[in-house]
C-alpha positions in Angstrom: -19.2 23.2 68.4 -21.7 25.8 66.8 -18.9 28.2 66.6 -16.5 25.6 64.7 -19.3 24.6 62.4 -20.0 28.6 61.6 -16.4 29.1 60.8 -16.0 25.6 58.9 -19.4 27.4 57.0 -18.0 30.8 56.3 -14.6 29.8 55.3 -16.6 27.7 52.8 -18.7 30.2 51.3 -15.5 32.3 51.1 -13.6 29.5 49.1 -16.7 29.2 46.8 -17.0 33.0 46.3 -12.7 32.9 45.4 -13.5 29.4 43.1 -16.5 31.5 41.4 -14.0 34.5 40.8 -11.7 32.2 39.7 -13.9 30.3 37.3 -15.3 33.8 35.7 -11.1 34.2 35.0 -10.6 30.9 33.6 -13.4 31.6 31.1 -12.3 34.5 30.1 -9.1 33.2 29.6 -10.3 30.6 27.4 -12.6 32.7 24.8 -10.1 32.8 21.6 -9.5 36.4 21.0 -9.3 35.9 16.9 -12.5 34.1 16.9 -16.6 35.3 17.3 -19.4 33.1 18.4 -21.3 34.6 15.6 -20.1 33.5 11.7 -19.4 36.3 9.1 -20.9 35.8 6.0 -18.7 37.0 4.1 -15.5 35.0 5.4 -17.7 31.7 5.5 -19.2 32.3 2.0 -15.0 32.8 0.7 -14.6 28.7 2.6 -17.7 27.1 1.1 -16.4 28.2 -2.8 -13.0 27.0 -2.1 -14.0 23.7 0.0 -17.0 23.1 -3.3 -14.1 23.4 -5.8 -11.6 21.5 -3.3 -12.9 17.7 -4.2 -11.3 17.1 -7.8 -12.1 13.7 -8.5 -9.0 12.6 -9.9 -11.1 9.1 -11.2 -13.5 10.5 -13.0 -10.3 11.6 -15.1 -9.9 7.8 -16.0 -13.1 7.1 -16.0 -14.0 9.6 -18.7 -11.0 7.9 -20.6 -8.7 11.2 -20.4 -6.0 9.8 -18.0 -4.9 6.5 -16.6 -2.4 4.6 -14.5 -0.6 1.5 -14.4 -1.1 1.4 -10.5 -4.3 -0.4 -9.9 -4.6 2.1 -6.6 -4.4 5.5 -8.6 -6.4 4.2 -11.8 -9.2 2.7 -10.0 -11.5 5.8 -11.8 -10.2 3.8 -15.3 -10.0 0.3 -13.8 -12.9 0.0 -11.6 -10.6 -2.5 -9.2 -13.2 -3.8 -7.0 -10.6 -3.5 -3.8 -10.9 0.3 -4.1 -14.5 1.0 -4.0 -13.7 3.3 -1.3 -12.3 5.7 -3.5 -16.4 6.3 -4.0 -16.8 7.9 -0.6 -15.0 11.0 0.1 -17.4 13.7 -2.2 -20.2 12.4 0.7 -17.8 12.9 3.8 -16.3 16.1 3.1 -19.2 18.1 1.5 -21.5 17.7 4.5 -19.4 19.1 7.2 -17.4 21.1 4.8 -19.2 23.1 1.8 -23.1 22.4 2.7 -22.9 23.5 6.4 -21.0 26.3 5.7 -23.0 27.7 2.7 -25.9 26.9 5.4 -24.4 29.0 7.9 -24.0 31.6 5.8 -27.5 31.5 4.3 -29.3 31.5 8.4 -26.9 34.1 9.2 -28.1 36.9 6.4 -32.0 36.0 7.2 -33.9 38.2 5.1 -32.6 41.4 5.3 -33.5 43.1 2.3 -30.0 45.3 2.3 -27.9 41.5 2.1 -30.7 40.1 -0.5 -28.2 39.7 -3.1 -25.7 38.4 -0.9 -28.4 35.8 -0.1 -29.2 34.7 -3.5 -25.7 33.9 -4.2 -25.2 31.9 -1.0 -28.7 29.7 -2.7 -27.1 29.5 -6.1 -23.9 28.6 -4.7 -26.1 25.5 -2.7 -27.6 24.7 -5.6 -24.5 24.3 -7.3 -22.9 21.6 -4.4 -26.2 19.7 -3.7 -25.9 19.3 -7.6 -22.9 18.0 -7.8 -23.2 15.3 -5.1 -26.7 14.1 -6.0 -25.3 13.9 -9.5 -22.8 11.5 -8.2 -24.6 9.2 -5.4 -28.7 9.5 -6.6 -30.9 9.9 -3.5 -28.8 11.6 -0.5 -29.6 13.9 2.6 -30.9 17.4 1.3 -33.6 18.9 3.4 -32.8 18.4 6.5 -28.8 18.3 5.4 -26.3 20.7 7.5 -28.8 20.9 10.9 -26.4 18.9 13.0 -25.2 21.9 13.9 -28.0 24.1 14.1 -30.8 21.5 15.5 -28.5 18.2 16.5 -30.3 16.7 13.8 -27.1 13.8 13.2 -29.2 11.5 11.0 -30.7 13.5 8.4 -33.6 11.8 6.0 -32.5 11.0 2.0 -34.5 12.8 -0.1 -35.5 11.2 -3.4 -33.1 12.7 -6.3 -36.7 14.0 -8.2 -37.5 16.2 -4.7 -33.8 17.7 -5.1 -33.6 18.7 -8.4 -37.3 19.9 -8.0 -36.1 22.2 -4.9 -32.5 23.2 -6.8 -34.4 24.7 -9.8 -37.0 26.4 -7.7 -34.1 28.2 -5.8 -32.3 28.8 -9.1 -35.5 30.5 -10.3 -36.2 32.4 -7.1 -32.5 33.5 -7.2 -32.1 34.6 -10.1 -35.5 36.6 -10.3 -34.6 38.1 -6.9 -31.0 39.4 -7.8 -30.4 43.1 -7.8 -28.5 43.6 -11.0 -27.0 47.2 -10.1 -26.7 46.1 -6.4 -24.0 44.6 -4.4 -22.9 41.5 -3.6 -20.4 39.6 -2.0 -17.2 41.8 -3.4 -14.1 40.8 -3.3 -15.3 37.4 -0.9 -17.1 36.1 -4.1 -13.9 34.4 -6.0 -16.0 33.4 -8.6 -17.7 37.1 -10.0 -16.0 39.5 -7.4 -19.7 40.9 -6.5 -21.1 41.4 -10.5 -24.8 39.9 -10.3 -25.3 40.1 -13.6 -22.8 37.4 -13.9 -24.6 35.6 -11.0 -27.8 35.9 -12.8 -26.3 33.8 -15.9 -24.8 31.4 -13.8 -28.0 30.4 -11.9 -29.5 30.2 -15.4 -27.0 28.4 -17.1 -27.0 26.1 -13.7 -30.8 25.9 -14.4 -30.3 24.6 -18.2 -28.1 22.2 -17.5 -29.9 20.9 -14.5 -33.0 20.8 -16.8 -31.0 18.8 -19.6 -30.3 16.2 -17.3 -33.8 15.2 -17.2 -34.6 15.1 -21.0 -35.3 10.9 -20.7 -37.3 11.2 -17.4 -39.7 13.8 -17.7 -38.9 15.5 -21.1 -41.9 17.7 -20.7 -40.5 19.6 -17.7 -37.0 19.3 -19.2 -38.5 21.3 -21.5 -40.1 23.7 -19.4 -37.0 24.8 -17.0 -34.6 24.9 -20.3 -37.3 27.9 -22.3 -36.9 29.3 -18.8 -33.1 29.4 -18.4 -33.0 30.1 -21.8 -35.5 33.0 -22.1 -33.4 34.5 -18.4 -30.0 34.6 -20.3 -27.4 31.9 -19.8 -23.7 32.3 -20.3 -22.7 33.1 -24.3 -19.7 35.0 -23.6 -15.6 34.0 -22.7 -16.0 37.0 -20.3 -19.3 35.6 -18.5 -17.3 32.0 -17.4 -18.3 31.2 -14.3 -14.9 30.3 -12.8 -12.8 30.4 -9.5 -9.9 32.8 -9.4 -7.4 34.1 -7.5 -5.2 30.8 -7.1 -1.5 31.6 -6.8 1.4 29.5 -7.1 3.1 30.1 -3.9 1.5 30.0 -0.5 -1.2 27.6 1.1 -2.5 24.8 -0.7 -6.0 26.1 0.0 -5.1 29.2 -2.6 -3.9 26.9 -5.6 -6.0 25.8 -8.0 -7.4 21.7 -6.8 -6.8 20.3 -9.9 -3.3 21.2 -11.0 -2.6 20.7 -7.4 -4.0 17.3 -7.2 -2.3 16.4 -10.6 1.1 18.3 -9.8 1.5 16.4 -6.3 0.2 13.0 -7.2 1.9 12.5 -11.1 4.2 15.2 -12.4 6.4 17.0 -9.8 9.3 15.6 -10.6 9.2 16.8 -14.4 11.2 13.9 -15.9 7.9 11.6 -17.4 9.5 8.7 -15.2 9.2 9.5 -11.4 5.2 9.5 -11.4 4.4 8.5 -7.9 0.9 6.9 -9.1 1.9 6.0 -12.5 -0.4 8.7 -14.1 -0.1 9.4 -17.8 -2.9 10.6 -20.6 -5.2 7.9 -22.0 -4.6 6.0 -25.3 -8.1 6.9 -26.2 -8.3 10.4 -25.8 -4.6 11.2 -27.3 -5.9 9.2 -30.3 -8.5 11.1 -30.5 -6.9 14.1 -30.8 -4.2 13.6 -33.2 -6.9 11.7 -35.2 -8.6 14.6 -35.3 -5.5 17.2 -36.0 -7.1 19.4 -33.0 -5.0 22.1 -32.1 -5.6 21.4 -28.0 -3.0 18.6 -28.5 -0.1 20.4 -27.7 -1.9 22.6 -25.4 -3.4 20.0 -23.3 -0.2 17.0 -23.9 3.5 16.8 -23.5 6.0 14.1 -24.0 9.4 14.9 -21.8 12.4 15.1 -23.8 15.0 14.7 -20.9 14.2 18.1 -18.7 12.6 19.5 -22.1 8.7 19.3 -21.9 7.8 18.7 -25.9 4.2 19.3 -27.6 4.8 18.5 -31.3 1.9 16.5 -32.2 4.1 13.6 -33.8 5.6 12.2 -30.7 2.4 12.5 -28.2 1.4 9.2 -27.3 -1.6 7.7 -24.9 -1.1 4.7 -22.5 -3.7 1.8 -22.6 -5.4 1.5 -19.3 -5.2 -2.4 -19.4 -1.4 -2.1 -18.4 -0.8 -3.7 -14.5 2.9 -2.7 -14.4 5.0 -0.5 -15.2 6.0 -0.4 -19.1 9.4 -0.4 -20.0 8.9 3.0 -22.2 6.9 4.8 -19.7 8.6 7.8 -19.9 7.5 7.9 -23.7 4.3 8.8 -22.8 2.2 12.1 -23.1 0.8 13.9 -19.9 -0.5 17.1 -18.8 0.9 19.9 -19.7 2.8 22.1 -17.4 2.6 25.6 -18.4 -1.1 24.8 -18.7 -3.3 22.4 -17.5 -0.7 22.2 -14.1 -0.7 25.7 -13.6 -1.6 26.4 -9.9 -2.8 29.8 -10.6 -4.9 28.7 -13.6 -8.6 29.0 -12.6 -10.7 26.6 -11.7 -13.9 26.7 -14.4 -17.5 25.8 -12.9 -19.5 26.7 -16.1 -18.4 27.9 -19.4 -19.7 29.0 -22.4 -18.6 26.0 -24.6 -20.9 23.7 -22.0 -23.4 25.8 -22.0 -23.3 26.1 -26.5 -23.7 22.6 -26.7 -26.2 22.3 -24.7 -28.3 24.9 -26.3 -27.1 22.3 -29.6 -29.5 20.0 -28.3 -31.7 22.3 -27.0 -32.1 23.8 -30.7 -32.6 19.8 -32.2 -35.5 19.6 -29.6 -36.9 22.9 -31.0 -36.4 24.8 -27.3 -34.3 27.2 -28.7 -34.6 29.2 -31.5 -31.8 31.7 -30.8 -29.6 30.1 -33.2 -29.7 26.6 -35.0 -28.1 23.9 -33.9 -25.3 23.7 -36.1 -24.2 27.4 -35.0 -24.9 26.5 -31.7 -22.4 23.9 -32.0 -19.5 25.8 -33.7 -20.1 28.0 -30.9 -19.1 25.4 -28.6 -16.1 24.7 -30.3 -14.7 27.9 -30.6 -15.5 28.6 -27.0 -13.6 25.8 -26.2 -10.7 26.4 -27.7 -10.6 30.1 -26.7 -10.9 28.7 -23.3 -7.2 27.6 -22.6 -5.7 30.9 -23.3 -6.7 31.9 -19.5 -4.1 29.1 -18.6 -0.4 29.8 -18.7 1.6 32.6 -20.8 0.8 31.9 -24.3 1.0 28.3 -24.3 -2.9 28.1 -23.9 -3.2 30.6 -27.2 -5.0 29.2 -30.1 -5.2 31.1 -33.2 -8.8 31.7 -34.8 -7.4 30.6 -38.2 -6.9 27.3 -36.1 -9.9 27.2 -34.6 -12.0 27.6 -38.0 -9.9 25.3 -39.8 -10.8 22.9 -37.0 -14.4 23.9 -37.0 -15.1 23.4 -41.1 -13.5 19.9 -40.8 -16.1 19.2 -38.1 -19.1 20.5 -39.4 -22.4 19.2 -37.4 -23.8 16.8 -39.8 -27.3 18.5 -40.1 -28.6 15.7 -42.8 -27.7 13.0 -40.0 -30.7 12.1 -37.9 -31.1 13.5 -34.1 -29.0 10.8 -32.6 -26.6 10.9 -35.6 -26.3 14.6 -34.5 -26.1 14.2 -30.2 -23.1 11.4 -30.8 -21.3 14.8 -32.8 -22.6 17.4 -30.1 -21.6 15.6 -26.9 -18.3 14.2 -28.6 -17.0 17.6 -28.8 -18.5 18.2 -25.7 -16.1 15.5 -24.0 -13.0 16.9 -25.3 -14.5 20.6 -24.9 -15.3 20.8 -21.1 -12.3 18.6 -20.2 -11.2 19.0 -17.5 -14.6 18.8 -16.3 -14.7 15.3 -15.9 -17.7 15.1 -13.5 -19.6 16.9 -16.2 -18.6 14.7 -19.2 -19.6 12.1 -17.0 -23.1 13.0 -15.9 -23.6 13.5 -19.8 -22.2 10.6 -20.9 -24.5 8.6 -18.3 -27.5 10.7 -20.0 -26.6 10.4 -23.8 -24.2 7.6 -24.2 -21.8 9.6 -26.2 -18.5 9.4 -26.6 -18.9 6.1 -27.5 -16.5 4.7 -24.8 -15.6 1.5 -25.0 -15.5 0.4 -21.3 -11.9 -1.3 -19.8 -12.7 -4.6 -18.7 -9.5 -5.0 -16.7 -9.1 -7.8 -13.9 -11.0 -7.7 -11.1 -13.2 -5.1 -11.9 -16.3 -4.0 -10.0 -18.9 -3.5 -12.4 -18.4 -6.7 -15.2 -16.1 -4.7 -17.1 -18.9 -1.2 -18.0 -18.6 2.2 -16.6 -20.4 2.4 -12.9 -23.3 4.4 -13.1 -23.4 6.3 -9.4 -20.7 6.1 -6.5 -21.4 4.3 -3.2 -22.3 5.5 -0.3 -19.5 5.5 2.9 -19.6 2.7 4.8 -20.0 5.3 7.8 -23.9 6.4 6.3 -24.6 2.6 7.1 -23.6 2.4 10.9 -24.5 6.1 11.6 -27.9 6.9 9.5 -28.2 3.2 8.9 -32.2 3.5 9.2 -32.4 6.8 6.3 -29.6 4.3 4.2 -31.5 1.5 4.4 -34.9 3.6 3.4 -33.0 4.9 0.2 -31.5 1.9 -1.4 -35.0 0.1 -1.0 -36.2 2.9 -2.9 -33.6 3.5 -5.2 -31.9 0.5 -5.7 -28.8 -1.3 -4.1 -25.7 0.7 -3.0 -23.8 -0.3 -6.2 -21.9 1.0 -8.8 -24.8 0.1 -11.8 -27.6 1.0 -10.1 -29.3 3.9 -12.0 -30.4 7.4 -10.4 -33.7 8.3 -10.7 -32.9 11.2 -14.2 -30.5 8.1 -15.3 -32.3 6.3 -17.6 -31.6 3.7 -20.4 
């Protein structure tokens, strides 16, 4: 019996040791050749531009009054259809395990080695840059401890307040910028934005600075006041050639390589060509194609076309804006401007973060308030104008051109109206400024929110969500509520309910 039960004991051990041999195969086996345990900055850097670019925000389009739809689905941005709230969420649920963790990755994974240090400072202006854009859109949200589910299995990350984030941005904006290496290295050819020039990088953390610092001109003017001298005095971006942009979209290829926007536009709206067989209805707004031909601006027939069978046409005469009160389909759809093919739905066009028109008219303002004395207001102004204009000849083959004799004929019919009052003057500044940094509509929104101008009249169509006035914030997902429900609830009982007019903390009547 001993005998058996040392047999049955050493053919055991035996078929353990084979199991353990086999088991150390199977795991090799299994280890992906083409990946590492360990990210590479540089590749993961390349992701977190293109995934902070990738969210588009067709809405805001409607909401800023450029575009609309008959559909109540696709023109819920112009419509605020209460059924389609939903359309609020996806900024929240893609930037956290997309852009923020990965910009976080990259960020732990260069440490403070003084040989990546500019590398670094771009991967904190680059954050700065995303946690910007979704406080700007949702108010108090996860910052601080945002992007350690990975790191620490921290799942249900605190909200900080939106005054403790935009504190933190501009801190790491200024510690950025003052850090950066001017005749170092960067990134190279994995930074789509600059291709590895940190002088560029410099401007764009200062021009992020000023128009962070803006924002906050009706909560705490004073230090408004203080971070715009600062961005101003660290040289912002003045020139076409300074644009902080994403390029290297092509036409062909993965979708992930083509610019968001025209992609977006191009799949949703206008690939068939023909003005009629828009899958979601979309055409350009009544108001904002009024406003242009109102105005004689030479954009018009950059920006809008009008299909003439297979034949896109720009002449001013025939472009025409649809009403966003429409519920169906009008008979003369097809009559109807939209964007422009051989610009504005270029795939290879690139996709601009900052430019130097933005950044002119907000120095306007800045020069009203006395913070900058680098040029008057007025000059300031007709900066921004001209930059804007300049702007679309980066899109298309010579349909984006406008001709300086244009542009000054445009400019002396649009003079800033310095015997006006301040506010007489902002309405002019941050008019321009909605027609200027289209398509930026996040932008023009955040600015309208601050300044009230354009004067939009808001669409009160049927079953709105908001009593018929542009929302203030977006919601949060419904998922924040059953997975971080305690930080949630902690937030809106600070901030105010999860609805579409409650105002963020630099919002402010």
């Amino acid at each position: 019996m001993k005998r058996n039960l040392r047999k049955y004991i050493a053919f055991f051990m035996a078929g353990s040791m084979g199991l353990q041999a086999c088991n150390k195969g199977l795991e090799d086996m299994n280890v992906n050749p083409n990946t590492s345990p360990n990210p590479t900055p540089a590749f993961v850097f390349t992701k977190s531009l293109l995934d902070g670019t990738g969210d588009v925000l067709n809405l805001l389009q409607g909401t800023m009054q450029y575009t609309t739809s008959y559909n109540d689905v696709a023109g819920f941005g112009a419509k605020y259809v209460l059924s389609q709230s939903q359309q609020s969420w996806p900024v929240f649920n893609n930037a956290y395990p997309k852009e923020i963790n990965e910009i976080t990755q990259v960020i732990a994974a260069l440490g403070t080695d003084a040989a990546v240090s500019n590398q670094l400072q771009c991967a904190r202006i680059w954050r700065a840059y995303c946690f910007s854009r979704i406080t700007d859109l949702y108010g108090d949200v996860p910052y601080s401890q945002a992007g350690k589910g990975y790191t620490e299995n921290l799942y249900m990350p605190v909200y900080d307040t939106q005054q403790a984030i935009y504190a933190d941005m501009l801190k790491e904006l200024d510690e950025a910028a003052t850090a950066i290496n001017t005749t170092g290295t960067g990134f190279g050819a994995a930074d789509l934005i600059y291709k590895g020039n940190m002088a560029q990088w410099k401007k764009f953390s200062y021009s992020l600075m000023l128009r962070l610092a803006m924002r906050m001109t009706k909560v705490d003017a004073t230090a408004a006041e203080t971070w715009a001298k600062k961005a101003i005095a660290g040289g912002v971006i003045l020139e076409d050639a300074d644009v902080a942009k994403v390029t290297g979209y092509v036409l062909t290829g993965q979708d992930i390589n083509k610019n968001p926007l025209a992609l977006n536009l191009y799949n949703s709206d206008y690939i068939a060509g023909n003005g009629n067989s828009n899958p979601e209805g979309g055409k350009f707004q009544d108001v904002f194609i009024n406003f242009l031909k109102t105005n004689n601006d030479p954009r018009l027939g950059v920006l809008s076309i009008v299909w003439n069978g297979t034949t896109p046409d720009t002449t001013s005469s025939v472009q025409k804006g649809m009403s966003a009160m429409l519920g169906t389909k009008p008979a003369d759809f097809v009559t109807y401007s939209e964007p422009n093919p051989a610009t504005i739905l270029q795939l290879n066009s690139p996709y601009l973060l900052v430019t130097n028109a933005e950044v002119n008219f907000l120095l306007a303002e800045a020069a009203l308030r006395g913070w900058y004395t680098g040029a008057s207001a007025s000059v300031s102004y007709e900066s921004g104008i001209s930059a804007a204009m300049r702007q679309w000849a980066q899109f298309g083959t010579g349909a984006g051109n406008i001709s300086t004799n244009q542009i000054e004929t445009y400019i002396r019919y649009h003079q800033l109206n310095t015997a006006g009052n301040i506010e007489q003057q902002l309405e002019q500044i941050y008019t321009q400024f909605w027609v200027g940094v289209y398509p930026n509509a996040t932008e023009t929104w955040c600015t309208y929110r601050r300044t009230g101008y354009p004067a939009l009249t808001p669409n009160n169509y049927v079953g709105n969500a908001t009593g018929g006035k542009i929302f203030r914030r977006f919601l949060y997902p419904a998922t924040e509520q059953n997975l971080n429900g305690e930080n949630y609830r902690a937030a809106i009982a600070r901030q105010g309910a999860d609805e579409f007019l409650t105002r963020m903390w630099w919002d402010r009547p």
